[in-house]
C-alpha positions as a Python dict, from the first residue, in 0.01 Angstrom:
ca = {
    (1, 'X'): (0, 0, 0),
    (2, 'X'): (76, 334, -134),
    (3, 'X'): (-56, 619, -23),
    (4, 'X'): (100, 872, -220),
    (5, 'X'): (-42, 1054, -549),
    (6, 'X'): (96, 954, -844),
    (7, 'X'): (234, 1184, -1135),
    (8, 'X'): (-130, 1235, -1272),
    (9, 'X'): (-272, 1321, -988),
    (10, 'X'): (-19, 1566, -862),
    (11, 'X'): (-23, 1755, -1193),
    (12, 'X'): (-435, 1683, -1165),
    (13, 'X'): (-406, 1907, -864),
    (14, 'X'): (-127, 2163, -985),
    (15, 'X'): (-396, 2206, -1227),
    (16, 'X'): (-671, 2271, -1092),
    (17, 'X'): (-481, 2505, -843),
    (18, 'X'): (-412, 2707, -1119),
    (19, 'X'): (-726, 2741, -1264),
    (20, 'X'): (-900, 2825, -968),
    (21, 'X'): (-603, 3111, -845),
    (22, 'X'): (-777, 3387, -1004),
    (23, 'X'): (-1104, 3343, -816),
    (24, 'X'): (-1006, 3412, -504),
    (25, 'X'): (-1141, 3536, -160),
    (26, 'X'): (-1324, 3853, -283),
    (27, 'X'): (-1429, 3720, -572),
    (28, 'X'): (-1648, 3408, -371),
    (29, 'X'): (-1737, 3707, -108),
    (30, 'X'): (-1894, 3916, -379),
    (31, 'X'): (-2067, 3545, -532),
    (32, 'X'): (-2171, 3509, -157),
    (33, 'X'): (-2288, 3855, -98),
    (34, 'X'): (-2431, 3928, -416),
    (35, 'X'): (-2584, 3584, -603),
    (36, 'X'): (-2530, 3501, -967),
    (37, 'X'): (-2429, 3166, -1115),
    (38, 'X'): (-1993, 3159, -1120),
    (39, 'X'): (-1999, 3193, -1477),
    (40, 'X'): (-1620, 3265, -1495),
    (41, 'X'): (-1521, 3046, -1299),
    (42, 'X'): (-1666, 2766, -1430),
    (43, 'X'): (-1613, 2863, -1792),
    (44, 'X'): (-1272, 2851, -1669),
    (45, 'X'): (-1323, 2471, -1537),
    (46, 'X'): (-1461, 2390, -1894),
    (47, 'X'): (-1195, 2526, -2122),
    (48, 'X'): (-942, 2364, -1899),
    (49, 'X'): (-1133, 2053, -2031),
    (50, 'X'): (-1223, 1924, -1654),
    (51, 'X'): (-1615, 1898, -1678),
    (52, 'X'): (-1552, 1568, -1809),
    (53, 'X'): (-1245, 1452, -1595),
    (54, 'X'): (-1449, 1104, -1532),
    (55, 'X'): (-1605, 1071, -1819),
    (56, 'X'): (-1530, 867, -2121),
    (57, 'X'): (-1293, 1025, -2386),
    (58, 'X'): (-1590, 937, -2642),
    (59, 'X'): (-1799, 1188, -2539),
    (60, 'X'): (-1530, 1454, -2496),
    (61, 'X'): (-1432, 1368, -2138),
    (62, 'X'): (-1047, 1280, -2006),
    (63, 'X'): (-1177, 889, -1904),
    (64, 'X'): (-1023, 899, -1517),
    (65, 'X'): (-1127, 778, -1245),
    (66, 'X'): (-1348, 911, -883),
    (67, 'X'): (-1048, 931, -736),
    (68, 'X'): (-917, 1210, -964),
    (69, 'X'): (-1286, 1390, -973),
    (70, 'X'): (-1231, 1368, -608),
    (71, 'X'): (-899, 1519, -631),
    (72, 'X'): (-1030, 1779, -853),
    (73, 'X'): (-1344, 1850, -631),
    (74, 'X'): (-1126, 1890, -277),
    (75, 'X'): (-877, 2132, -469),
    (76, 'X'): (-1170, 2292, -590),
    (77, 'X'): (-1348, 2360, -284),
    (78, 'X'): (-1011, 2390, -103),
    (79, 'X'): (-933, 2683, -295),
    (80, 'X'): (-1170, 2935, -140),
    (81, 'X'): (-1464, 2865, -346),
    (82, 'X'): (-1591, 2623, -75),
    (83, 'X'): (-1944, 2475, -194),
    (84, 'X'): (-2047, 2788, -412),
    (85, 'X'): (-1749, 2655, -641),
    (86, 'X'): (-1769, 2325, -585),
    (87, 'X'): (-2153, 2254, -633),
    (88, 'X'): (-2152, 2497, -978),
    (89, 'X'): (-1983, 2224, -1131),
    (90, 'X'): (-1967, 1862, -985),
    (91, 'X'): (-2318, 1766, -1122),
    (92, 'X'): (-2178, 1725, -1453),
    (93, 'X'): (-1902, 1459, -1316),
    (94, 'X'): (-2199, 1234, -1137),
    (95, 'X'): (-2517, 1339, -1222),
    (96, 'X'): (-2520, 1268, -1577),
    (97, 'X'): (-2361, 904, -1518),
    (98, 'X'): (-2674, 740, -1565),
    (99, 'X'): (-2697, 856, -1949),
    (100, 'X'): (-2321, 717, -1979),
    (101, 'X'): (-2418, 424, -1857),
    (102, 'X'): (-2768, 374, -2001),
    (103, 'X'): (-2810, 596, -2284),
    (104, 'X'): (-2767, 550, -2650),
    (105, 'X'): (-2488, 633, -2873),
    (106, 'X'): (-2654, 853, -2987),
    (107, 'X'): (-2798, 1008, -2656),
    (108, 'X'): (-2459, 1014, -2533),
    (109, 'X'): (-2314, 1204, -2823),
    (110, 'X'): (-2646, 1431, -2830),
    (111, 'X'): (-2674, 1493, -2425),
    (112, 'X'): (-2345, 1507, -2309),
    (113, 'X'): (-2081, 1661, -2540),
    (114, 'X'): (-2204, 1967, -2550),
    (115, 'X'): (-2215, 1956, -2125),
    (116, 'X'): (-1862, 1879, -2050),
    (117, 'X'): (-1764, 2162, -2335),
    (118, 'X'): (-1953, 2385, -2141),
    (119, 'X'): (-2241, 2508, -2372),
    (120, 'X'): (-2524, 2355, -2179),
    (121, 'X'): (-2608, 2326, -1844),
    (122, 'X'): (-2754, 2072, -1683),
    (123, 'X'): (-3006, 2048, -1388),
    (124, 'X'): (-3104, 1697, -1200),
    (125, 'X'): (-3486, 1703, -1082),
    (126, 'X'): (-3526, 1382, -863),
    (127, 'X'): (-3665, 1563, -516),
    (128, 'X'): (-4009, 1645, -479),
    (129, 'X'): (-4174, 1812, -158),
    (130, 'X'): (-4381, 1530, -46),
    (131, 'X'): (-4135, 1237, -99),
    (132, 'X'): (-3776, 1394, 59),
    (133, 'X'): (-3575, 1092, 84),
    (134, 'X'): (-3833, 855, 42),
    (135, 'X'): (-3763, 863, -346),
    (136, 'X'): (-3995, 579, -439),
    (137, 'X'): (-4286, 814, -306),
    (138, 'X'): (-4225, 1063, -583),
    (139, 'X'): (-4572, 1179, -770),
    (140, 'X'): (-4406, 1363, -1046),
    (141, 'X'): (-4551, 1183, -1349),
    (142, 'X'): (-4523, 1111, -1696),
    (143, 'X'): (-4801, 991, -1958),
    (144, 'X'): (-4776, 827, -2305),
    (145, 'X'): (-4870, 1016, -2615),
    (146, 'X'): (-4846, 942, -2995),
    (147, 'X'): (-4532, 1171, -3015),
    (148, 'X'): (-4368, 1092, -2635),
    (149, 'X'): (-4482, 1152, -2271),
    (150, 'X'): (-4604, 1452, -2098),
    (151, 'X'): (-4456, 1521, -1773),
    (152, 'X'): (-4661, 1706, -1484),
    (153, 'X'): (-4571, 1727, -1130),
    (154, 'X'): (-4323, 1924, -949),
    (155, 'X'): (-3979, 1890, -803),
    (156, 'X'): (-3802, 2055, -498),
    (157, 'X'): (-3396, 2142, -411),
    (158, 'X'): (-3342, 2113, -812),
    (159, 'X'): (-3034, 2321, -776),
    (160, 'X'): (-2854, 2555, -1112),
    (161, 'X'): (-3221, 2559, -1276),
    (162, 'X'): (-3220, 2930, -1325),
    (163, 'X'): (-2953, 2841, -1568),
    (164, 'X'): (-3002, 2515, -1691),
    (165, 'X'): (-3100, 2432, -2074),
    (166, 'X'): (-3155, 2079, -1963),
    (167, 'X'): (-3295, 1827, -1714),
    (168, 'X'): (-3246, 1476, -1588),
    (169, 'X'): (-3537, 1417, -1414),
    (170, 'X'): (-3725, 1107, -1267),
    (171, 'X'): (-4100, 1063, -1293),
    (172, 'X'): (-4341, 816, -1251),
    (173, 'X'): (-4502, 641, -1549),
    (174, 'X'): (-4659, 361, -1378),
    (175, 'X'): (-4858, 440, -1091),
    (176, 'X'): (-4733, 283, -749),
    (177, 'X'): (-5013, 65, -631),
    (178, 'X'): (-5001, -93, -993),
    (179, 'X'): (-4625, -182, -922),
    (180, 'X'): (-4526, -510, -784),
    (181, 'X'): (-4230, -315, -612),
    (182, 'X'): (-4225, 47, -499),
    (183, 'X'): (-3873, 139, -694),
    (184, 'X'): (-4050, -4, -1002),
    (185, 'X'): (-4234, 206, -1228),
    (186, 'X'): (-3990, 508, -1255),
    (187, 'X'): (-3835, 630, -1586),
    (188, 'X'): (-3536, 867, -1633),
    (189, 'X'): (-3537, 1172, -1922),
    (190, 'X'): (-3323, 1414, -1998),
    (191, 'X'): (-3451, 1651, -2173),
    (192, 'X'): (-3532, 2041, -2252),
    (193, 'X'): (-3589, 2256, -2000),
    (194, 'X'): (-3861, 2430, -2183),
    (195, 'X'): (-3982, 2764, -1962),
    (196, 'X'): (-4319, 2768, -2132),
    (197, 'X'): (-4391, 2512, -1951),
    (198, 'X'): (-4134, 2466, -1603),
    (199, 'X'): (-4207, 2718, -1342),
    (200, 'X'): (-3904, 2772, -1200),
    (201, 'X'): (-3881, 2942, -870),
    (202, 'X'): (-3570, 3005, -654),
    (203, 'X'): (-3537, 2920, -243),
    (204, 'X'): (-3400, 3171, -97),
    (205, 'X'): (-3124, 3003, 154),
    (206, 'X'): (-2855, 3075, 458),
    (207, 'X'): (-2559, 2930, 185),
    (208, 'X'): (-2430, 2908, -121),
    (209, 'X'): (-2598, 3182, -300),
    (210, 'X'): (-2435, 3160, -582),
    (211, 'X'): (-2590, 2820, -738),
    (212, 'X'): (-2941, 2832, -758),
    (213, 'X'): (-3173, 2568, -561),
    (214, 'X'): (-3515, 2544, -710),
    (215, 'X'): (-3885, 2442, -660),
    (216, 'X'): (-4028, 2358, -1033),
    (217, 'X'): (-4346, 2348, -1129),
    (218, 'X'): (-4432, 2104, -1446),
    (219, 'X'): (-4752, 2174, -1693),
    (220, 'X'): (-4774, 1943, -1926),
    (221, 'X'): (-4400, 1926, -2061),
    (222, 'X'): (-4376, 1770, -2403),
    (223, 'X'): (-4105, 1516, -2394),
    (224, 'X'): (-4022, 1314, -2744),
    (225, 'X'): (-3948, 945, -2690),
    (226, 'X'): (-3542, 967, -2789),
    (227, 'X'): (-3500, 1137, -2422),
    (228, 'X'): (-3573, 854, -2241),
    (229, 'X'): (-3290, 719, -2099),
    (230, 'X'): (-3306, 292, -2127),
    (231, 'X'): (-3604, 128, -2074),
    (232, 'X'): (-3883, 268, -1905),
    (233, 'X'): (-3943, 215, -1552),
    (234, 'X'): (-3649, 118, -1464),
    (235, 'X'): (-3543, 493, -1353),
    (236, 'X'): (-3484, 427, -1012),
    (237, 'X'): (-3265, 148, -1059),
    (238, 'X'): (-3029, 444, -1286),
    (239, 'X'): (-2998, 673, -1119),
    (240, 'X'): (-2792, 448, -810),
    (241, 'X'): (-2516, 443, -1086),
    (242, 'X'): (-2462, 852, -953),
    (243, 'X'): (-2505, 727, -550),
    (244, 'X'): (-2179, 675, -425),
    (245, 'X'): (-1985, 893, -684),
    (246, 'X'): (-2177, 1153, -540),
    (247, 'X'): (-2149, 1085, -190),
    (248, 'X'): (-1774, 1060, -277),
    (249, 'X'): (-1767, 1385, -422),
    (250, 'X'): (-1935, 1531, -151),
    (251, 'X'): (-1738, 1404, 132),
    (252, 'X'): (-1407, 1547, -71),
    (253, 'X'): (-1590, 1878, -87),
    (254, 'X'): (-1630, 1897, 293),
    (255, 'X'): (-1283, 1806, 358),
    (256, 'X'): (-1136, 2065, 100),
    (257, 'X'): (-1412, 2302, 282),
    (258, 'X'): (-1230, 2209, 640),
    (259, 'X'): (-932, 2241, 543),
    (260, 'X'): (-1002, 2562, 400),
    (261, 'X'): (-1143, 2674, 775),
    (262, 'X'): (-872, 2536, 949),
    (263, 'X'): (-624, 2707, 764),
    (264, 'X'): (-775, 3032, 793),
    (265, 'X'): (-786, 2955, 1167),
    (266, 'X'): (-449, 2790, 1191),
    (267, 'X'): (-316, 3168, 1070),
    (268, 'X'): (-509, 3392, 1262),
    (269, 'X'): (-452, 3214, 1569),
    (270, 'X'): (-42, 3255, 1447),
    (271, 'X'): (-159, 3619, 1420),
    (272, 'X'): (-326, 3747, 1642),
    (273, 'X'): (-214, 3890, 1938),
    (274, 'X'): (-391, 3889, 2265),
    (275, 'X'): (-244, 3985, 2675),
    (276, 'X'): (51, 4021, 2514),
    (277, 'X'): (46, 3700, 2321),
    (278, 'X'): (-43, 3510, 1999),
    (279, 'X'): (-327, 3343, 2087),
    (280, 'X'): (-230, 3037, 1901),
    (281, 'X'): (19, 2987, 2197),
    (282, 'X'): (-291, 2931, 2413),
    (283, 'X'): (-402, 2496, 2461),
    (284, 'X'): (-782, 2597, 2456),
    (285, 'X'): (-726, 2730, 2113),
    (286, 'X'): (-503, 2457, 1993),
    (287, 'X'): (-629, 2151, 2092),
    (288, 'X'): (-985, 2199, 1897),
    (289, 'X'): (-761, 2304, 1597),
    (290, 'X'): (-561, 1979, 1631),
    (291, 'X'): (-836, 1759, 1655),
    (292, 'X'): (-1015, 1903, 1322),
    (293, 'X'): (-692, 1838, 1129),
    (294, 'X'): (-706, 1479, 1267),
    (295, 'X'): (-1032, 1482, 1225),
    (296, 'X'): (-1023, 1571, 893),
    (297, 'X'): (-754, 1366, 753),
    (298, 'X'): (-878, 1060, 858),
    (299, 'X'): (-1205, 1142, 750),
    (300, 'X'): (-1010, 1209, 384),
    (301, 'X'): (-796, 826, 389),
    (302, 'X'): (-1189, 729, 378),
    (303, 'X'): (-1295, 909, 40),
    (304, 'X'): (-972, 767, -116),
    (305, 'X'): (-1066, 410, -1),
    (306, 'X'): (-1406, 457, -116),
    (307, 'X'): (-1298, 608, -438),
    (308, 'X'): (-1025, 333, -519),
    (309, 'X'): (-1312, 84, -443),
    (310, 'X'): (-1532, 235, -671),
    (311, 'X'): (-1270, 306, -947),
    (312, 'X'): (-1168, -89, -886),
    (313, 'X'): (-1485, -215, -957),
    (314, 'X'): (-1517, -331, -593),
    (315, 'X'): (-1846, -250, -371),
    (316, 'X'): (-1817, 45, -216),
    (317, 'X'): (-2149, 152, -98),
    (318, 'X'): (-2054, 134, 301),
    (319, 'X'): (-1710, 313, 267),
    (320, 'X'): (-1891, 580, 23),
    (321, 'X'): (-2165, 630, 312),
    (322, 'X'): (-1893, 653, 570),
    (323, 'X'): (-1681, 859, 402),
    (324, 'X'): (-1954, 1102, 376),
    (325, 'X'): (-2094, 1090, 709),
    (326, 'X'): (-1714, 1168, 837),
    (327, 'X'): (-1618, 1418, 647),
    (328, 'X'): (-1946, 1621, 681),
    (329, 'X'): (-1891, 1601, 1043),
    (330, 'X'): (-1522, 1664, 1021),
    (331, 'X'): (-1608, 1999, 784),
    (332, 'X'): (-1856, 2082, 1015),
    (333, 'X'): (-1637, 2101, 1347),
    (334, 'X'): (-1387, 2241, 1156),
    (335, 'X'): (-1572, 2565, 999),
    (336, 'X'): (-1743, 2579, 1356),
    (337, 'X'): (-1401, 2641, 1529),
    (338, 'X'): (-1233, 2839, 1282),
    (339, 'X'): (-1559, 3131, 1339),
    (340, 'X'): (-1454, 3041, 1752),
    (341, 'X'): (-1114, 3137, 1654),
    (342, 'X'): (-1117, 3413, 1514),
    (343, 'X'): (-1364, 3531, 1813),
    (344, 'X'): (-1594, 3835, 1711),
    (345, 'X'): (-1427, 3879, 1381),
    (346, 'X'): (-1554, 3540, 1294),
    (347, 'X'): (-1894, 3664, 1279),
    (348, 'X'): (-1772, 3929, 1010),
    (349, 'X'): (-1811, 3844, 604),
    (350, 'X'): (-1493, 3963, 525),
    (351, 'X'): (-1303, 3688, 787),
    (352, 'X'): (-1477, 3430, 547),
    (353, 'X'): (-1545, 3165, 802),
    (354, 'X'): (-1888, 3242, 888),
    (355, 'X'): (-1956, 3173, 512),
    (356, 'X'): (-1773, 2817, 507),
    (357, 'X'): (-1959, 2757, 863),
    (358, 'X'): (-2324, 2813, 668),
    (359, 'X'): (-2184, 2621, 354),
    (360, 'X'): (-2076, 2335, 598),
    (361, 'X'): (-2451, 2286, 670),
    (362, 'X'): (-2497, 2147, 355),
    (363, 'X'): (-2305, 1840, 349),
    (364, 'X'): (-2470, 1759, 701),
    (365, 'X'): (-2787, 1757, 532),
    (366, 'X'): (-2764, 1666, 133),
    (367, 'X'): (-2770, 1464, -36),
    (368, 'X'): (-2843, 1157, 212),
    (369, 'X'): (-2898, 1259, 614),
    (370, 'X'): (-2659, 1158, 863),
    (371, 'X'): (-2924, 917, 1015),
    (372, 'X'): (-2951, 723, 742),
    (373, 'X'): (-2602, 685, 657),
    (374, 'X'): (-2642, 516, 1019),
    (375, 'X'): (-2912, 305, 939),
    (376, 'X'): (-2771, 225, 602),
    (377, 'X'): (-2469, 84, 826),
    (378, 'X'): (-2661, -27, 1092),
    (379, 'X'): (-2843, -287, 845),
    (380, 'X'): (-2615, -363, 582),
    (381, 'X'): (-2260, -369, 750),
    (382, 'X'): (-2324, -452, 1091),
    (383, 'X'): (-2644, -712, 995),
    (384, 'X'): (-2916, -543, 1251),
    (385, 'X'): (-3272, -536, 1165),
    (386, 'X'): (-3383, -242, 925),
    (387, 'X'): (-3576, -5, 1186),
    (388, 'X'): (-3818, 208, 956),
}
């Protein structure tokens, strides 16, 4: 068992280091303070060719593995970008899986290429205001014309819309009662995000100002049969190819997040003089410091697992889950006593860790709840009864 990177992945991370040294603290301040998709920066991401760092070489991509997205994403949000950076980009390394996967040559060639070279964006529009979680509840639907479908409905948390020139998004085309099984009768498109007829309206939230999150509003969107991805109604079933790369992604986000906070922390407490005394000298301040990095590097030997799993071809739906569910917490602690660090200061923008506390929120909360990550083990680890 080896635990260290290899020559790839170090110069994977050297990389990536590099490309995001110009965007540095002020630069994510002014993002934080003032909104505005990271164009630069992730222009910078693109011509670096690392859009695509996990997928295949045939559509443009560098064909590696999770494990070296997840390198990527922890470097990235590591950096100082935090979430802001690290959400602007990772949807094209998971999201779009599902097209890899099940999509045409053709699609594949059509939809993705010009993604990973970074003249499209992309948006995902799965969650809808009435369903949340409960993804087989979705209403959003789709009916059969001469030419294609025509979507209508409307989707929640759809996050870079006010960008995006496309959409994958999931809609019914066969109503639920008239489904034997509640996953069934879901189809997956990715298609044009065509204004005319998307109202696209932007949350306004604590975090992470810089990437969009979205309610849309569908009126009869035209969609041409070639942007359906496989067969229809079998949607739901897809779009689980993205699951635990993104929860995998995610949890190396919050640990690059962390470890941004505890640095930050680690210094200032080096720094700062109190009664005559750094107050990094002081146990109370310490200990809690200690703890989040132990807390955080175990939490990290857990997205490696889960990505070497994954990248193996081995299941890796429980270590994925856990990973997440640790490293959210981990982040969380961690951002939490890096603004109890730095005292009053951390309540001031330009101390930065009141930002990576609000960013840490979100990988508590998206894209699966820590509740039922613990069902999810509860049931299919531990063999207990499902309880909803």
């Amino acid at each position: 068992m080896d635990f260290a990177l290899n020559d790839q992945q170090q110069d994977i991370v050297r990389a990536i280091e590099s490309v995001c040294a110009p965007f540095d603290d002020a630069y994510w301040l002014e993002r934080d303070r003032e909104g505005g998709f990271p164009e630069a920066f992730v222009q910078a991401v693109a011509d670096g060719g690392w859009l695509g760092i996990a997928m295949p070489e045939s559509v443009g991509g560098a064909g590696l593995g999770i494990t070296e997205a997840a390198l990527m994403m922890h470097t990235i949000a590591k950096s100082g970008g935090g979430f802001s950076a690290a959400s602007a980009v990772h949807m094209n390394i998971f999201g779009l899986k599902p097209i890899m996967v099940h999509g045409t040559e053709e699609q594949q060639q059509r939809m993705l290429v010009p993604v990973l070279k970074g003249e499209e964006r992309a948006c995902f529009a799965v969650t809808e205001p009435d369903a949340g979680l409960n993804t087989t509840a979705l209403q959003t639907r789709a009916d059969r014309t001469n030419d294609g479908y025509v979507i209508n409905g409307k989707k929640v948390w759809t996050s870079t819309a006010q960008i995006a020139d496309k959409m994958l998004i999931l809609v019914r085309t066969t109503p639920r009662e008239e489904c034997e099984r509640p996953a069934d009768g879901m189809s997956l498109f990715y298609t044009k995000l065509d204004r005319d007829r998307v109202d696209v309206r932007e949350i306004e939230k604590m975090g992470r100002k810089a990437v969009d999150s979205n309610e849309m509003f569908i009126d009869n969107l035209e969609v041409p049969y070639e942007d359906l991805i496989g067969e229809e109604g079998k949607g739901f079933k897809y779009i689980f190819d993205g699951f635990n790369p993104e929860r995998i992604l995610i949890a190396a986000e919050c640990i690059g997040l962390g470890q941004l906070a505890l640095s930050k922390a680690a210094n200032y407490a080096g720094e700062r003089v109190v009664f005559d005394r750094p107050i990094g000298q002081n146990q109370a301040i310490q200990h809690p410091l200690a703890q989040d990095w132990m807390a955080l590097e175990s939490a990290f030997l857990l997205v490696m697992k889960a990505a070497w799993l994954y990248d193996t071809g081995q299941s890796c739906a429980a270590e994925a889950n856990a990973a997440k569910y640790m490293a959210a917490e981990a982040a969380y602690k961690a951002c939490q006593n890096a603004v109890m660090t730095h005292g009053g200061f951390g309540y001031a923008k330009e101390f930065h860790v009141e930002r990576y506390l609000r960013e840490s929120l979100i990988g508590r909360i998206a894209p699966i709840s820590a509740q039922l990550i613990q069902n999810f083990i509860a049931e299919r680890v531990l063999g207990l009864p499902k309880s909803y």
